[in-house]
C-alpha positions in Angstrom: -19.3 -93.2 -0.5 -17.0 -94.6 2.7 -15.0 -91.5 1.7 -17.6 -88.8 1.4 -19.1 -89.8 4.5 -15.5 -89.6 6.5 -14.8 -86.1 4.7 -18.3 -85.2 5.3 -18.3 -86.3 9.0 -14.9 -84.0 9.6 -16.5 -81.1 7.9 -19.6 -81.3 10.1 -17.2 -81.8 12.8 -14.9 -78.7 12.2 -18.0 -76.6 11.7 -19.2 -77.7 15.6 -16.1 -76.7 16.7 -16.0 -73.5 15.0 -19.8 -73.0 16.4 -18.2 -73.9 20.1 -15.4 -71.5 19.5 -17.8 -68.9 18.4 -20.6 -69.7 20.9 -18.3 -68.7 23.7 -16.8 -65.5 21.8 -20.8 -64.2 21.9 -21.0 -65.1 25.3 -17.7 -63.4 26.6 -18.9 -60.2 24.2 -22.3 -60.6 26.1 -20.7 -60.6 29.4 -18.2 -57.6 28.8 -21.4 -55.7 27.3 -23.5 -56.5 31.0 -20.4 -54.7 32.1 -19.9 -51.8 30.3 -24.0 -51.5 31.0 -23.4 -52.0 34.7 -20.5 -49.7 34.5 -22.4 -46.9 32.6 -25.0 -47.1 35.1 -22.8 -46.7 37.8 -20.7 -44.1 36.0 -24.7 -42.1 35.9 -25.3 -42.6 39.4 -22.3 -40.9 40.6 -22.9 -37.8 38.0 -26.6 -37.6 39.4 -24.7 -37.6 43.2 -22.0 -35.0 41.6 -24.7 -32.7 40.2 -27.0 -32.9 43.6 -23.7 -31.9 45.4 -22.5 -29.4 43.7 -26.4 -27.7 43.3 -26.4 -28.2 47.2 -22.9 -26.4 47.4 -24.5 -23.6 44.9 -27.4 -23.0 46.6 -25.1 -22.7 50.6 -23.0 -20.4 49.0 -26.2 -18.0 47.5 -27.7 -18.2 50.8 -24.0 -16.9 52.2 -23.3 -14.7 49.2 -27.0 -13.2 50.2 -26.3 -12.9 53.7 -22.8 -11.1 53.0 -24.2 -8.5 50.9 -27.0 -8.0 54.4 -24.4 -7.8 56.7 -22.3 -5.2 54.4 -25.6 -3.1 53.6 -25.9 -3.2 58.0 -22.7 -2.1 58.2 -22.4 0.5 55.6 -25.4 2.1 57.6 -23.6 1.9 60.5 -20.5 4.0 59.2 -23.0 6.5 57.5 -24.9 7.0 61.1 -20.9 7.6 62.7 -20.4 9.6 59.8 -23.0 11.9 60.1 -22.3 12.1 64.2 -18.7 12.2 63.4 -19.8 15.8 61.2 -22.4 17.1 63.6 -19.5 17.0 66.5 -17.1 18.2 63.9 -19.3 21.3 63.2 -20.2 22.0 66.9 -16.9 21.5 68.1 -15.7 24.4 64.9 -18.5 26.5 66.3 
């Protein structure tokens, strides 16, 4: 019985230490997992602050792109007017 007991005793013994040994592998696993979480998070903050940016940067440049095609629509009247005094001085200077 001594025997059984002392074998018995080291068994329970190993198995606390393999329960120690695996106790802090799940808590290291749950710590790099908080990270990965906390680094996903992070990771979709900066997207959200990427996207808002760039819609910001889309939205100047319609508002310029717009504001191009006005100013080329002003000027192309502004040639046509010259044009057409350009011609009326052309004809009465032929005349």
């Amino acid at each position: 019985h001594g025997d059984s007991l002392r074998d018995t005793k080291n068994e329970i013994a190993e198995l606390t230490r393999t329960v120690q040994r695996l106790q802090g592998e799940v808590d290291a696993v749950k710590k790099q997992c908080q990270q990965l979480q906390a680094a996903i998070a992070e990771a979709g903050q900066r997207g959200d602050m990427a996207l808002k940016d760039a819609q910001k940067k889309l939205g100047d440049l319609d508002m310029a792109l717009h504001q191009a095609k006005e100013d080329l629509a002003r000027l192309l009247r502004n040639y046509q007017a010259l044009m057409n005094v350009k011609l009326a001085l052309d004809v009465e200077i032929a005349t």
